[in-house]
N, C-alpha and C positions, 0 to 999 in steps of 0.2 A: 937550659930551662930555668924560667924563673917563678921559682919554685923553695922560695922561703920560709919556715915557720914563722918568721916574726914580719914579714910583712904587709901591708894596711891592705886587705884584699877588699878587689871593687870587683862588682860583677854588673851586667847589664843587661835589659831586656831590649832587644831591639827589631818590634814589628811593623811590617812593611803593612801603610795605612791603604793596602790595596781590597782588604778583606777582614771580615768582623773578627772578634776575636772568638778563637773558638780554645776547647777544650785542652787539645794541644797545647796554645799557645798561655793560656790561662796557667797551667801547669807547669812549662817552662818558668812563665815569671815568678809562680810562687817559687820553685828550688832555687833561683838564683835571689832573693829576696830572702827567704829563711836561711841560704849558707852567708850570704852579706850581714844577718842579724847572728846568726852564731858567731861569727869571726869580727864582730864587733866592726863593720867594715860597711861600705856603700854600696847602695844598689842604684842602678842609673838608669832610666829610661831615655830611649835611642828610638825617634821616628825614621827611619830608613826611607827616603822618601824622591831617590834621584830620577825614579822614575816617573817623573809629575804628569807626565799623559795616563797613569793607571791610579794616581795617587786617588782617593776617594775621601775629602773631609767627614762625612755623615760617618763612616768606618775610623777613622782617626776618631772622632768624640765617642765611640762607641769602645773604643779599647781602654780612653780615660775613664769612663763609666764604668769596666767591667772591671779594671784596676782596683776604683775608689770602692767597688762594691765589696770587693774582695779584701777591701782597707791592706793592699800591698802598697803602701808608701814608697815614692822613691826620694831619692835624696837629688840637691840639687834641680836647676831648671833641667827643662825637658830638653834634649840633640837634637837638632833638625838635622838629618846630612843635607840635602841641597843647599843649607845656606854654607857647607863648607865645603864646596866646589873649588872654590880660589886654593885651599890649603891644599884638595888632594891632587892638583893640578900640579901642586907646587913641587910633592914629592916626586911623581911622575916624573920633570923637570929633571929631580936628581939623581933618579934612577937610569936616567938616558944620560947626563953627566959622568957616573960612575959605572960607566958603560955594561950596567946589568938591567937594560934596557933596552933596545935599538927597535927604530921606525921602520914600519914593517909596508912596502906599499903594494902588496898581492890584491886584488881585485877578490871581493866575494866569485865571481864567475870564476876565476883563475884555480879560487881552494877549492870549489863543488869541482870543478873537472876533474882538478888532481885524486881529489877521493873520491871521483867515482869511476875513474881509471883503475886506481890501485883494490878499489872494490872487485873490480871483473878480473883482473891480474890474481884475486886471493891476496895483495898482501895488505900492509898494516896500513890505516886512512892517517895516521900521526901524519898531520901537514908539516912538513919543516920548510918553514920560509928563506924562498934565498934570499931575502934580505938580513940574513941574521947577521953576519959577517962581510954584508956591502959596507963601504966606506960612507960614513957623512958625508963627504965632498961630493961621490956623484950621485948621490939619491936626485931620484927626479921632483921636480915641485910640482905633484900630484897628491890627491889625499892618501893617507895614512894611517894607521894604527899602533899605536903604542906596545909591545911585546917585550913579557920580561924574559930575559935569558936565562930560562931550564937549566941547569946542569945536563950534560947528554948521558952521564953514567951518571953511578953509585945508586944510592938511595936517600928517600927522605922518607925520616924514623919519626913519627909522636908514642909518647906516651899516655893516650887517654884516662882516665884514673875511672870510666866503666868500662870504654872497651878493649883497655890494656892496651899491651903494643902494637903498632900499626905500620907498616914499612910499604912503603911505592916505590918498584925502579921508576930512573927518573928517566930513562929512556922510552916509558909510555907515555910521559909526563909531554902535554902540549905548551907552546911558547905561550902562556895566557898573554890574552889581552888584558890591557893596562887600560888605554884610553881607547875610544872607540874615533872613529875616523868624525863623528860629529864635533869632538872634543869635548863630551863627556866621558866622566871616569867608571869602570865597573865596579861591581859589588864589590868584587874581591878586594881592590885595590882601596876603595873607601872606608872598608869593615877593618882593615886592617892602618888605618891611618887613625881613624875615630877611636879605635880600642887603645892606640897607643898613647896618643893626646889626650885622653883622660884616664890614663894609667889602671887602665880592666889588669887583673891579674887573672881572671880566671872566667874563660868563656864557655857556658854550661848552656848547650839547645839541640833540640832536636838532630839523631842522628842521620838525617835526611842532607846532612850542613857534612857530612861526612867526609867527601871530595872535595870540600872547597877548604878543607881541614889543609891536606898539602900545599894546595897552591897558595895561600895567604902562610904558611911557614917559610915558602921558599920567599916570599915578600920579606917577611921581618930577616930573616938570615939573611938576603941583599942588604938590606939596610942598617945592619949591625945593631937592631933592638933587640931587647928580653923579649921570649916567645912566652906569651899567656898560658897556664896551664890550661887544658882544653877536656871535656866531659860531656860527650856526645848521650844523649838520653834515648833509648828504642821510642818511637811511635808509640800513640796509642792505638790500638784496632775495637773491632767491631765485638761484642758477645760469641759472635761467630768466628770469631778468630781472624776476620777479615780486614780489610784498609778500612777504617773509619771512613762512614759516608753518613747522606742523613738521617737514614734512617736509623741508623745507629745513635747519633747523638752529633755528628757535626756539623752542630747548627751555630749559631752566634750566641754565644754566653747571655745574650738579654735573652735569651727564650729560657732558660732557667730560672732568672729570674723573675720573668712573667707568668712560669709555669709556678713559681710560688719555691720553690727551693729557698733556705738560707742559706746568708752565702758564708756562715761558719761552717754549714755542712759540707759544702763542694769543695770548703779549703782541707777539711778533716779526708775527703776523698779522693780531691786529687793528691794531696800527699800521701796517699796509701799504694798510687796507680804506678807503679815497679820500681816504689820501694816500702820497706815494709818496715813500719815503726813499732808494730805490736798491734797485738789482740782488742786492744781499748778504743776503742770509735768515738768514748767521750774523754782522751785524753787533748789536753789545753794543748795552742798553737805553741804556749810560750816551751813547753815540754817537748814537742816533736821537734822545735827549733833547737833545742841541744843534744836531740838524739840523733838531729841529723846528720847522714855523712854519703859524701858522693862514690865511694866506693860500696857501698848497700846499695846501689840501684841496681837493678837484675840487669842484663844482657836483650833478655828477648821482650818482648812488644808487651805491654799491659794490655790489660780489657775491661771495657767501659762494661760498664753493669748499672744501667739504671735502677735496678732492682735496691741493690747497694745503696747506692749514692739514698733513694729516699728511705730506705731501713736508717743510716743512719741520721736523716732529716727531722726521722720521728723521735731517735732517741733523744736528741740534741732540746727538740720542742718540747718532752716531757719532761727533761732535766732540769728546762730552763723557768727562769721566775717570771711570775704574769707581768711584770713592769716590760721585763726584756721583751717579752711575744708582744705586748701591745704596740711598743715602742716601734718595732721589725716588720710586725704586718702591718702597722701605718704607712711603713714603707714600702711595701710591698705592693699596697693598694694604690697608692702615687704611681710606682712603675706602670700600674699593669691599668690605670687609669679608670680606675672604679672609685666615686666620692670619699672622703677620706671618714672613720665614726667622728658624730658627736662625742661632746665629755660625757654622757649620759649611756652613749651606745659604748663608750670604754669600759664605763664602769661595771654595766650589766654585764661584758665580754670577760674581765674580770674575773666576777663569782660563775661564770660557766665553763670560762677553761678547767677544772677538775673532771670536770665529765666529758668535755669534748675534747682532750688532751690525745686522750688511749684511743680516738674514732678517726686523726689526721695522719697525715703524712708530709706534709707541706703546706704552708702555706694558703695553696691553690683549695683544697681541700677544708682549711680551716674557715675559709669564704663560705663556702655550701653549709659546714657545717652549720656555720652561725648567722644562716642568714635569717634565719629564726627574728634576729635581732638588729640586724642591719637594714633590711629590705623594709621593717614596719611597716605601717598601714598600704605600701607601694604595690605588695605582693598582686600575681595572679593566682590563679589556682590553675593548678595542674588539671588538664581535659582527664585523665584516668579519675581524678577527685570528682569530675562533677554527676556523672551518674550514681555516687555513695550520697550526694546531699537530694536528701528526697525529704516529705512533710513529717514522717517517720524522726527520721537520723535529726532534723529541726527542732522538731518537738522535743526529742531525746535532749539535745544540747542548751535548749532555753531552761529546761529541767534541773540540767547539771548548773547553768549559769546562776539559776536562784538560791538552789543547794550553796555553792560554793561562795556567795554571796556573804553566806551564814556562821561561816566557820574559821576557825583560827587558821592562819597560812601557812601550816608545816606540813612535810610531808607527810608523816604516817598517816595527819588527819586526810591531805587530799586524796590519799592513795584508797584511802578505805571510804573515801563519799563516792567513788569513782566503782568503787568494788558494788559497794550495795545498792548505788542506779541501776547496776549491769544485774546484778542480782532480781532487783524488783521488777528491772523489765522482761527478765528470764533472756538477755543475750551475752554473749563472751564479753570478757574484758574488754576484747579487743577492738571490739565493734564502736566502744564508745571512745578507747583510745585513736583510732581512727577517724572519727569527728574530730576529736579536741586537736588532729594535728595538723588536719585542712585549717581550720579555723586560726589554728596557731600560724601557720608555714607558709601552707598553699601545698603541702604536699603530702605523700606519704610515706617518703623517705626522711629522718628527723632524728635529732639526739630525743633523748627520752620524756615523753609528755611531763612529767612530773620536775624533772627538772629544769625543762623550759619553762613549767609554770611559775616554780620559786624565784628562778633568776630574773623573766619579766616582771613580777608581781602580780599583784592582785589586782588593781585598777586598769591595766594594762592588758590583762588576759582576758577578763570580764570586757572589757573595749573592743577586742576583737572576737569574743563568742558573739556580741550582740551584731558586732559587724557583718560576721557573717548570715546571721539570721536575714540582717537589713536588706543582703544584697540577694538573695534568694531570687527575687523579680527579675532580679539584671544578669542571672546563670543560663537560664531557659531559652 
């Protein structure tokens, strides 16, 4: 094993641009990206991509997206495997050279019969090809498939550093295919050429990759390379304890971010998701990054908890400074392709965040709340608003608009011209807070009249009591 302390460790993420990136695969990158950053060492991005009939571009720029969102940097240009066809062809070549290889020329029809013979017989479907042991000289010149020569005993041993030790007799072990009779190369045989030509010391993914653990060991031990140290990671599942599906959460990472998520929070969550840095939800990336260690990831399967993920979203937003939220939800609004604020609609956004901080949870949330200020003169009003605006609740409001007119622009004062209206009219507070918030919003869901009036201002609120009056005609 090589398995050095002083070593220059490279880790790499390498997704198949056949499907968006999802949670899983968002989580894999960050642990192989934060152990690269701890050990002072590279992280390298690998398009896996030899299957170009399933390859999908739109899903390939949607994994750099969900990278960049994530700001997991990697180092160096991006792998393309297809363009390194020629190289893994090449080792192939010397793997049938150094006769831990041999051309295997069994017909697909020829292997289904044999295991479905040995199926109704009861015994074991292990295809052993009789070409293992034919001579090169009379192989017939019919297609073919490349197969590496298994060991038929002992065993092949890794060392996982989560799931400890791992042993396969190699007498269940199948002759894998090397090259396919197209003369393309497989997975196994290209992951294990690419890992080595840019010298990965330590391959950290999902434990789904668990099988293909052996047979790429038995690759590099043919070929007398150092074997990567390997760190298989449990899935994620469902709340319910079940296989991650959609409605759990395994959507494409841009739906988090269109659902308004930061993506400081999803990085603070998925590195919480089986393994555990501590109690602190607002501890910094650069801190989880030296606390981390790949023998601290649990064994059995994490659980996605959206609950989680936005508790900590909100903590993250109330911790953070109005420059950073401005900054974040501008971005936010680009993704999710809602007009971006004016400098004027920042500013107001600004002095509201203290009150609309402790009412979000995301992003998505912080939209609604402030749309108070976003949406300006655009707004509709909500159909439940329009049977509250009668000649009554009109009258009432062009009242308060004169009042308010008159008076200094702080709160106690407006809180208490708003008091003694309700007073003289002999109705609740709330009757006339209920006006000011159609007239404000459009609705009756709202951060708090009072301090949507200070944050619009005064020219601003009195613009839309009169609006509302104006359009009274245009309700009915």
């Amino acid at each position: 094993m090589n398995n050095k302390p002083d070593r220059n460790v490279v880790t790499r993420f390498a997704p198949s641009p056949t499907g968006y990136l999802h949670l899983g695969g968002a989580r894999t990158a960050l642990f192989n990206w934060m152990y690269a950053r701890k050990n002072s060492g590279k992280f390298l991005l690998r398009i896996e991509n030899t299957d170009q009939t399933r390859s999908n571009p739109k899903a390939e720029l949607a994994i750099f997206k969900g990278l960049k969102w994530l700001r997991l940097t990697w180092d160096d240009d991006i792998i393309y495997q297809f363009d390194r066809k020629e190289r893994h062809l090449e080792i192939a070549k010397l793997l049938l050279q150094k006769n831990f290889a041999y051309k295997c020329y069994s017909t697909k029809n020829e292997i289904t019969v044999f295991k479905e013979k040995a199926l109704k017989l009861g015994k074991s479907t292990k295809f052993i090809s009789p070409w293992r042991n034919q001579q090169p000289a009379c192989s017939p010149s019919k297609e073919y498939v490349v197969r590496l020569r298994v060991p038929e005993s002992g065993k092949t041993t890794i060392i996982d550093r989560v799931q400890g030790e791992i042993v396969w007799n190699n007498e269940n072990l199948d002759d894998l295919i090397l090259v396919r009779s197209d003369g393309t190369v497989t997975y196994n045989l290209a992951v294990v050429v690419d890992d080595f030509d840019t010298n990965v010391t330590d391959i950290i993914r999902g434990d789904d990759h668990l099988t293909n653990a052996a047979k790429q060991y038995l690759i590099y031990k043919a070929l007398d390379w150092d074997v990567p140290t390997f760190s298989h990671i449990p899935l994620i599942h469902g709340f319910d304890g079940k296989k991650l599906s959609k409605r759990h959460g395994a959507v494409g990472l841009d739906h988090y971010q269109k659902q308004g998520m930061i993506a400081s929070a999803m990085i603070r969550y998925l590195s919480q998701l089986g393994w555990h840095p501590g109690s602190n939800d607002l501890i910094s990336i650069e801190e989880s990054i030296q606390n981390f260690k790949l023998e601290k990831i649990v064994k059995s399967p994490a659980r996605f908890d959206p609950i989680k993920l936005n508790d900590i979203c909100s903590k993250l937003i109330r911790n953070a400074s109005n420059d950073t939220i401005i900054k974040e939800f501008d971005v936010f609004l680009k993704m999710a392709g809602i007009r971006t604020l004016t400098k004027s609609e920042k500013t107001i956004l600004s002095k509201s965040l203290p009150f609309l901080k402790p009412r979000i949870k995301n992003f998505n949330e912080l939209y609604v709340q402030a749309s108070f200020l976003i949406i300006g003169k655009l707004f509709k009003i909500n159909a439940d608003c329009l049977e509250l605006i009668t000649k009554t609740s009109l009258s009432l409001l062009r009242e308060l608009t004169n009042r308010l007119n008159n008076v200094i622009w702080e709160r106690e004062i407006i809180n208490e011209t708003i008091k003694l209206l309700a007073k003289e009219y002999q109705i609740a507070y709330k009757e006339v807070a209920q006006m000011v918030r159609i007239a404000i919003v459009g609705k009756l869901n709202s951060p708090g009249i009072v301090d949507m009036m200070l944050a619009l201002g005064r020219p601003e609120i009195i613009n839309r009591f009169n609006n509302l009056c104006d359009k009274k005609n245009d309700l009915s």
